[in-house]
C-alpha beads as a LAMMPS data file, in Angstrom:
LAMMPS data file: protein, C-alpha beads

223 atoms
222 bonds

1 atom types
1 bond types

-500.0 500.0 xlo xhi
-500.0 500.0 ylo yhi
-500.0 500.0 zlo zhi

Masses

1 110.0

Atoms # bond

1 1 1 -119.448 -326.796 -215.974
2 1 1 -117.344 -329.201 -214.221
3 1 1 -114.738 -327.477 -212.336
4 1 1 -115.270 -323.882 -211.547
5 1 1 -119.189 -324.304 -211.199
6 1 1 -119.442 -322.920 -207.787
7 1 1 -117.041 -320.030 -208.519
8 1 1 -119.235 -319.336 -211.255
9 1 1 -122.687 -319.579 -209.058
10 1 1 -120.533 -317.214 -207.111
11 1 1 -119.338 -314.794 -209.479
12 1 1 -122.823 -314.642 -211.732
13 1 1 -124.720 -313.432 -208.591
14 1 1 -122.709 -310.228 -207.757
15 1 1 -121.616 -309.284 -211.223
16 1 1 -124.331 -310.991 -213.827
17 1 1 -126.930 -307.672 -212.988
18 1 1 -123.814 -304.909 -212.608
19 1 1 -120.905 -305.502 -214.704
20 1 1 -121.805 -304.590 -218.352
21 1 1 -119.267 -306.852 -220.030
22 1 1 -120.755 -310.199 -217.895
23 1 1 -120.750 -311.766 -220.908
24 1 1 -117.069 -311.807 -221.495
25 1 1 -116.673 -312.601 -218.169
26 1 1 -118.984 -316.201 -218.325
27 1 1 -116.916 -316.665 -221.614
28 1 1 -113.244 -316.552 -219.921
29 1 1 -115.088 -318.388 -216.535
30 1 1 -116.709 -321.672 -219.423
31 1 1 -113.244 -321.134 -221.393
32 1 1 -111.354 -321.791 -218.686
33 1 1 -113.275 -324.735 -217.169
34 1 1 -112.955 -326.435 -220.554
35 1 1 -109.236 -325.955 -220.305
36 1 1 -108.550 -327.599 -217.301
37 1 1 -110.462 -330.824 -218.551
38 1 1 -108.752 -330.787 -221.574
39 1 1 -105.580 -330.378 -220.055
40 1 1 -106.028 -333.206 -217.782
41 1 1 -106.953 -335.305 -220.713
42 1 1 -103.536 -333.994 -222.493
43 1 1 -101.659 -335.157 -219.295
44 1 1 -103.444 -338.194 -219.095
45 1 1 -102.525 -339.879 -222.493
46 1 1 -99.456 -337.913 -222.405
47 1 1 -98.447 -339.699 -219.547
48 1 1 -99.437 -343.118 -221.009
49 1 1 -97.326 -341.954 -223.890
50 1 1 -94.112 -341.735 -222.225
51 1 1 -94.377 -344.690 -220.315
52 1 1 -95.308 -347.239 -222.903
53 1 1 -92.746 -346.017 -225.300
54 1 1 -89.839 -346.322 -222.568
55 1 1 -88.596 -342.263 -223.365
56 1 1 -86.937 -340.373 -221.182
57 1 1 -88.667 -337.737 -219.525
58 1 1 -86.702 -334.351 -220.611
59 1 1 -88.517 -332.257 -218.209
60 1 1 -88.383 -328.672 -219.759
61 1 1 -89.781 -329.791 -222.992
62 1 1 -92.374 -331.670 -221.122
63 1 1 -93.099 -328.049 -219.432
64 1 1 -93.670 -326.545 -222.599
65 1 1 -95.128 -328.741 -224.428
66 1 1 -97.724 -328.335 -221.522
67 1 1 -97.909 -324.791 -222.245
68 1 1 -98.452 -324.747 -225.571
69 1 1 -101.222 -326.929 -224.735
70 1 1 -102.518 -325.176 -222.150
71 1 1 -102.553 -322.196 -224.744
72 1 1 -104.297 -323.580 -227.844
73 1 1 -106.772 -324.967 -226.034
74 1 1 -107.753 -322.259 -224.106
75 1 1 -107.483 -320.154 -227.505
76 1 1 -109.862 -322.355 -229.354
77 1 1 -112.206 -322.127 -225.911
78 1 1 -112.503 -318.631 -226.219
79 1 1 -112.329 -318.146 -229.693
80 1 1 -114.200 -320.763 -231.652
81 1 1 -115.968 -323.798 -229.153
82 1 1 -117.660 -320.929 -226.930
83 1 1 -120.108 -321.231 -224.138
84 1 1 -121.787 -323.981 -222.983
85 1 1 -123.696 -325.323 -225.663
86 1 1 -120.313 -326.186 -226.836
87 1 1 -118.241 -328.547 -224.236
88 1 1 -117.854 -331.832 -225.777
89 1 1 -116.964 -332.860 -229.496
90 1 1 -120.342 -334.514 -229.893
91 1 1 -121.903 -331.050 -229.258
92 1 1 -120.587 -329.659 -232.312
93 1 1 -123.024 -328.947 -234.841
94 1 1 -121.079 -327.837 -238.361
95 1 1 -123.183 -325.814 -240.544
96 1 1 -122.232 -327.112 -244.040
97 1 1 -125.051 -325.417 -246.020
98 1 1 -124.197 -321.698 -244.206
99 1 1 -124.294 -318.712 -247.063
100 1 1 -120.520 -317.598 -247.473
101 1 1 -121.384 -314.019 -248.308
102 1 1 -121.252 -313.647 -244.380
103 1 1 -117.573 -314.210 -244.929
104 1 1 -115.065 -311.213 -244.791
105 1 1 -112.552 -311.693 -247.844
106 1 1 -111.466 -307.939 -248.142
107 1 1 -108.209 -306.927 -246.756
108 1 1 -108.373 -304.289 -243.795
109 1 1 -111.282 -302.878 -245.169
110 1 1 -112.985 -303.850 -242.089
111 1 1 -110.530 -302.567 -239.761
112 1 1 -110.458 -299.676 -241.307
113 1 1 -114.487 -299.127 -240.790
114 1 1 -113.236 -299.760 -237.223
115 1 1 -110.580 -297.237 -236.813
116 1 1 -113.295 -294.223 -238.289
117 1 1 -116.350 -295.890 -235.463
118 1 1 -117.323 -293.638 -233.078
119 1 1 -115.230 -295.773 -230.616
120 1 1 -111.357 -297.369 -231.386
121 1 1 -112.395 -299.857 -228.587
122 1 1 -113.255 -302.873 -231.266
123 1 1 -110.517 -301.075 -234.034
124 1 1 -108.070 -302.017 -230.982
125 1 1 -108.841 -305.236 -230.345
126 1 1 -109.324 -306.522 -233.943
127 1 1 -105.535 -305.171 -233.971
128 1 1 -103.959 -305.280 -231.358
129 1 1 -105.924 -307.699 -229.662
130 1 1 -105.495 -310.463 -232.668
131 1 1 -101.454 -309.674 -232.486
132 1 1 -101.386 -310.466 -229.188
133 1 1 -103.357 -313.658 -228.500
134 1 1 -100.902 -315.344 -231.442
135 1 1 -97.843 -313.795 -229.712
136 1 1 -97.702 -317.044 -226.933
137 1 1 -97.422 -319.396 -230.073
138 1 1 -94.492 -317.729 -231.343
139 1 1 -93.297 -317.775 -228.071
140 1 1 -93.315 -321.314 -227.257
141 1 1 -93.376 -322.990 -230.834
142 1 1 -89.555 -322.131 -231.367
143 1 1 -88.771 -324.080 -228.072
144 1 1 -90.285 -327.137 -228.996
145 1 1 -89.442 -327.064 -233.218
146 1 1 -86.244 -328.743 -234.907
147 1 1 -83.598 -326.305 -235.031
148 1 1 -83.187 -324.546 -238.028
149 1 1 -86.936 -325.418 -239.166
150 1 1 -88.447 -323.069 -236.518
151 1 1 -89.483 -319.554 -238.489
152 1 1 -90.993 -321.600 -241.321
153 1 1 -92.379 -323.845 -238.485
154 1 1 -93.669 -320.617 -236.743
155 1 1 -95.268 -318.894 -239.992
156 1 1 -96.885 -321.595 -241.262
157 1 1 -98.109 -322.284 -237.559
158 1 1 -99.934 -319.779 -237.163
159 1 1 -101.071 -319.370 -240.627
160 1 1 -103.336 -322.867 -240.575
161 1 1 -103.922 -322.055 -237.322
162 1 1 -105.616 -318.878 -237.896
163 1 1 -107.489 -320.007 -241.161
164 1 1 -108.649 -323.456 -239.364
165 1 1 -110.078 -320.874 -236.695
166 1 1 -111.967 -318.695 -238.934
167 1 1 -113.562 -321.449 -241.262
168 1 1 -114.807 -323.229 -237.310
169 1 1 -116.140 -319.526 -236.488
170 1 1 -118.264 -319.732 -240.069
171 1 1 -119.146 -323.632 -240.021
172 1 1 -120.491 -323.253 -235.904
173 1 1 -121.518 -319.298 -235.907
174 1 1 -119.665 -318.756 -232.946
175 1 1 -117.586 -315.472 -234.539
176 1 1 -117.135 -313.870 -237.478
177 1 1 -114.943 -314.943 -240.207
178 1 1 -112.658 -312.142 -241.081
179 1 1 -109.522 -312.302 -243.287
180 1 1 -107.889 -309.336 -241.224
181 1 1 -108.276 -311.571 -238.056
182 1 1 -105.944 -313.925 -239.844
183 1 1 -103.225 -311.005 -241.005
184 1 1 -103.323 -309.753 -237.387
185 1 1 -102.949 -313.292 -235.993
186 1 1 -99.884 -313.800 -238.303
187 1 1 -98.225 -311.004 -237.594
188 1 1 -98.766 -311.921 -233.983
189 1 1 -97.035 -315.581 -234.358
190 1 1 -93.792 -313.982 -236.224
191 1 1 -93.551 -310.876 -233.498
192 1 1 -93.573 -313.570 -231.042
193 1 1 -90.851 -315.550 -232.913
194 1 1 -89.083 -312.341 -233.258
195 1 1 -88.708 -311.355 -229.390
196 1 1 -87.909 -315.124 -229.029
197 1 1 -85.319 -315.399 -231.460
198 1 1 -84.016 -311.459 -229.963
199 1 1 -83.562 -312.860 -226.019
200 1 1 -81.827 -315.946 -228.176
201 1 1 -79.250 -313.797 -229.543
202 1 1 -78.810 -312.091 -225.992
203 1 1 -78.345 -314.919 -223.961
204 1 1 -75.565 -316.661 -226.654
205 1 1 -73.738 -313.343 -226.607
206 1 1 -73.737 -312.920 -223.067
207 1 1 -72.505 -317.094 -222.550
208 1 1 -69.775 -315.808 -225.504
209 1 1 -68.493 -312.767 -223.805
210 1 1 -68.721 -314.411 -220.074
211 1 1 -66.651 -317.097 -221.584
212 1 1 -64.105 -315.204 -223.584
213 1 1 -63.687 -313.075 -220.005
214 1 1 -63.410 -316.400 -217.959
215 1 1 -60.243 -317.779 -220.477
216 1 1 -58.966 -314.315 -220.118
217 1 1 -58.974 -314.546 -216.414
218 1 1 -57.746 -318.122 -216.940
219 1 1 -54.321 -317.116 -219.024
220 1 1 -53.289 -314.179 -216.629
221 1 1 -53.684 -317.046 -214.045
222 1 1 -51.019 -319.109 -216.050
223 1 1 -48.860 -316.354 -216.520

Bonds

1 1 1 2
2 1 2 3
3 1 3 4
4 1 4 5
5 1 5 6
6 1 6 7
7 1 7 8
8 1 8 9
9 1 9 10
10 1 10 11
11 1 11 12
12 1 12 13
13 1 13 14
14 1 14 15
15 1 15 16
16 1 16 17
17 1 17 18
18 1 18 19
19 1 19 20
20 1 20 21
21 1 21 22
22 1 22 23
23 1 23 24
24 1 24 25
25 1 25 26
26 1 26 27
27 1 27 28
28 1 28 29
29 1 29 30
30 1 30 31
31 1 31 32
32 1 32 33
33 1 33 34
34 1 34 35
35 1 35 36
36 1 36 37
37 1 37 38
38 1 38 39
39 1 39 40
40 1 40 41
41 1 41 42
42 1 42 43
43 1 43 44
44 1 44 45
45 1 45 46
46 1 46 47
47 1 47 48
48 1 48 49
49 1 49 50
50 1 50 51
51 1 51 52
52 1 52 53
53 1 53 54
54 1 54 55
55 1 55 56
56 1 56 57
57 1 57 58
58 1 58 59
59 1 59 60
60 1 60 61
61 1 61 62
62 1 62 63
63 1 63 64
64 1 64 65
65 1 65 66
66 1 66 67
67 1 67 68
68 1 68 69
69 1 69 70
70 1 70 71
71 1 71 72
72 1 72 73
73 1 73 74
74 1 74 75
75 1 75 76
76 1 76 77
77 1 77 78
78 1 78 79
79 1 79 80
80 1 80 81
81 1 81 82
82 1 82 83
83 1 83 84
84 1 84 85
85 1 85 86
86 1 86 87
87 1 87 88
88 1 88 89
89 1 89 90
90 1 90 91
91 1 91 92
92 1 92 93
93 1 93 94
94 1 94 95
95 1 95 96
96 1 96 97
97 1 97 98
98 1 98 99
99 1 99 100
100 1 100 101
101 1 101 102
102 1 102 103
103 1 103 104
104 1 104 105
105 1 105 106
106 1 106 107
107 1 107 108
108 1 108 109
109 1 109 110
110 1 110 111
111 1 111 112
112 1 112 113
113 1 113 114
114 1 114 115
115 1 115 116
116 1 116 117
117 1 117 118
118 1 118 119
119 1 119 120
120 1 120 121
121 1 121 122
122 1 122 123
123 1 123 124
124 1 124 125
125 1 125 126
126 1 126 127
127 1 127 128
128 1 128 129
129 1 129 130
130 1 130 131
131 1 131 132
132 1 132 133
133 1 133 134
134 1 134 135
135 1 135 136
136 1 136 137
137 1 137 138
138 1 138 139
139 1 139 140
140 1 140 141
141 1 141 142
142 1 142 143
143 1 143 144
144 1 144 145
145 1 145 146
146 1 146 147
147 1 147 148
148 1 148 149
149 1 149 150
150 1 150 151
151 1 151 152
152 1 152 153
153 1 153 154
154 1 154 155
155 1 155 156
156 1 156 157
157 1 157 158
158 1 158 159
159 1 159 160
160 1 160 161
161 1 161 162
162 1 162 163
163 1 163 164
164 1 164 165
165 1 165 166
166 1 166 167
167 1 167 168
168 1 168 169
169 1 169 170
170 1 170 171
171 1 171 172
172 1 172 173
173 1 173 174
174 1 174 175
175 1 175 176
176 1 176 177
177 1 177 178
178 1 178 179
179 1 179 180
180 1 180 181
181 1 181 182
182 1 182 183
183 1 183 184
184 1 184 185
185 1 185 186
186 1 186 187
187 1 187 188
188 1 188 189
189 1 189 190
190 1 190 191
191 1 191 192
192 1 192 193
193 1 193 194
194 1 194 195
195 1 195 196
196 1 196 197
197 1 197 198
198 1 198 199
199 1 199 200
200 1 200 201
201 1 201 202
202 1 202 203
203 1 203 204
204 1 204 205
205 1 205 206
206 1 206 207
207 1 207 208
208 1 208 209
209 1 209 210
210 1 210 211
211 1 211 212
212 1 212 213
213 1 213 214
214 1 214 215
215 1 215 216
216 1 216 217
217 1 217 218
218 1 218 219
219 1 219 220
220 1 220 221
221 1 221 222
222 1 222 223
């Protein structure tokens, strides 16, 4: 750990013996160590970028272009390069030869095991849980897409996104490859592209009607 170490010394001794979801905890504590290093990396080279190719800086796209950075890589942290075995590409150890019957091809079936468990705790989070951590990429995908190419930019976002996830959860066994982790996650990248696209509609009518009230104002001026 190269950042948060001594938080984490910190942390581990008043909550590694009390708190019964510690583990969860030293996985958002690694994730987020690994995020900052790869985000100073992205700034880095993004910086180098800019500068040798003489662009101007348009500062809210560098912002969330940053964010959207900021967000897949702390989404791949926690979801697929977890812990600290895995920090560095030259850690990763693909399992090539791993049996695929391990692999979940059928359809909410295993969701709906979930929802009749003797706890809704996991059927939640396989739901819900999966809808929301692809909501931020239907957020901020829209901002930084070609107009007009930005639903089908969206969909098919979070689409590879979610299968490239899954098949690095089977070839490392760091999760469980699930097919309804992938319907969840897509639904989560259009439902974010939805609310986007709603607060789109609500800001051009409320320019259209503030304008049409400001020429009004303007002619009874004139007259």
């Amino acid at each position: 750990m190269l950042f948060l170490g001594p938080f984490y010394t910190w942390i581990a001794g008043r909550m590694a013996a009390t708190v019964n979801h510690w583990p969860l905890i030293r996985l958002i504590i690694y994730s987020l160590d690994k995020t900052i290093l790869y985000t100073l990396i992205f700034v880095v080279v993004r910086t180098i970028w800019l500068v040798c190719r003489h662009q101007r800086v348009r500062w809210w796209h560098e912002v969330g272009l940053l964010l959207f950075v900021v967000y897949l890589i702390l989404l791949l942290a926690l979801t697929v390069f977890r812990g600290a075995q895995i920090y560095f590409p030259w850690n990763l150890h693909p399992d090539w030869g791993r049996d695929t019957s391990v692999i979940n091809l059928r359809p909410l079936v295993g969701s709906w095991q979930l929802f009749n468990g003797t706890t809704r705790l996991d059927f939640y989070y396989q739901t819900f849980g999966n809808v929301l951590w692809f909501m931020p990429l239907g957020l901020l995908w829209p901002a930084l897409g070609r107009r007009g190419h930005r639903l089908w930019g969206t969909a098919c976002l979070s689409l590879l996104l979610s299968l490239g996830i899954e098949c690095w959860q089977f070839l490392l066994a760091t999760g469980i490859a699930d097919i309804d982790d992938v319907i969840f996650n897509f639904i989560g990248g259009l439902v974010g592209y939805a609310f986007t696209a709603l607060v789109g509609v609500y800001v051009v009518d409320h320019d259209t009607k503030k304008n049409v009230v400001l020429n009004n104002e303007h002619h009874v001026c004139v007259y």
